[in-house]
N, C-alpha and C positions, 0 to 999 in steps of 0.2 A: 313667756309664752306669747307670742305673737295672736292675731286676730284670725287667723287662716285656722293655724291647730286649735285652737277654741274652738271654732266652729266645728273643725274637724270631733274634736271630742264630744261634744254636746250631741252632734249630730249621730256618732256611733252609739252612746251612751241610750239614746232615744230609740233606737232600730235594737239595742240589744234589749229594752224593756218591755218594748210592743214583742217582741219575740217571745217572752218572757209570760207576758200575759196569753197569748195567741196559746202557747203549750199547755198551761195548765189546767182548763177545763177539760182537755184531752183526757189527761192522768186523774181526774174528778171525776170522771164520766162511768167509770165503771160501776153497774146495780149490784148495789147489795142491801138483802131485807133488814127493813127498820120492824117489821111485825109480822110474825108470824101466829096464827092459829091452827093447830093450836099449838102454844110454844112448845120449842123443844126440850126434851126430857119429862115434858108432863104428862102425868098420871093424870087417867081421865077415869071418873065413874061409870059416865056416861059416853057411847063413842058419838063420835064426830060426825055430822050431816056433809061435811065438805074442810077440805084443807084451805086456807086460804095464804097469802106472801103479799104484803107489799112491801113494796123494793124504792129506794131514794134517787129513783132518776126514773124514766119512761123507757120502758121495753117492748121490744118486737115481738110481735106473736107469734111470726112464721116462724120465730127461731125461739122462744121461749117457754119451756114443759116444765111441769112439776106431775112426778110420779110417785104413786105412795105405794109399797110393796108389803106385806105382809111377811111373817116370820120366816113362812117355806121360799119365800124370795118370788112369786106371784103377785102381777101387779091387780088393784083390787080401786084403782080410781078411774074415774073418767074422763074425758078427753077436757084438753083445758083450755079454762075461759081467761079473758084478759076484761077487766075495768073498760070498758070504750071512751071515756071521756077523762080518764087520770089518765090512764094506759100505764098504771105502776103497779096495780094488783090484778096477781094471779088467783085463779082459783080453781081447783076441782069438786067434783062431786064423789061421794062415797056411799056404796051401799050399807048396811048393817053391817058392820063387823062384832067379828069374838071378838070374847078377850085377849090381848097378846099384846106383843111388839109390832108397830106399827113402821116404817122406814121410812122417810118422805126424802126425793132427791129432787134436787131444782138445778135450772141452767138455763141461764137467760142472755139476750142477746142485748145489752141498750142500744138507744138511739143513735148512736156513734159506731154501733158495730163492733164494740169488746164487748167479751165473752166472759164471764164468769160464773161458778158452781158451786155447790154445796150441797149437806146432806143433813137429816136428824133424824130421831127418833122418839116417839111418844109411844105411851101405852094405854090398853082400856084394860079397865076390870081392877080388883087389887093385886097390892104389889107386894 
């Protein structure tokens, strides 16, 4: 191999790695909750003053809602708040609820502009 293709290789090999690195925080970038309050599937004695999500990267607030629905499918939280200074938790406020099935659905925007969703459910009262 001569000193031309070497370079030639080296040089591709360099452009395909920076390429390489440049994508992947892309496909890293999507929020998804490391904690939620209160977790999903749990049975609560006591209900909840507020839902709360934080999520492993920074999210948008204009594009980011967590809504918690009640059994008859009525939503029963308040408008939501974002973290100011993380910008990775969400949170609503909740009045007194019954006892029942509770629904929380979340959908958040990060930083980057992908979009992802999910859903749970917890309950108050015994089960």
């Amino acid at each position: 191999m001569n000193m031309t293709m070497k370079l030639y290789a080296w040089i591709t090999a360099a452009l395909l790695s920076g390429a390489a690195l440049m994508w992947t925080p892309a496909v890293l970038a999507h929020a998804f909750p490391e904690d939620t309050q209160p977790g999903a599937g749990a049975v609560l004695h006591t209900a909840p003053q507020q839902v709360r999500i934080r999520f492993d990267t920074r999210v948008e607030q204009e594009f980011s809602v967590i809504v918690v629905k009640d059994a008859n499918g009525e939503r029963v939280s308040s408008r939501t708040k974002i973290d100011p200074i993380s910008r990775k938790t969400l949170e609503v406020s909740l009045p007194a609820l019954e006892p029942g099935d509770y629904h929380v659905y979340w959908s958040v925007v990060s930083w980057d502009g992908h979009r992802t969703k999910g859903d749970y459910v917890f309950h108050v009262g015994p089960h």
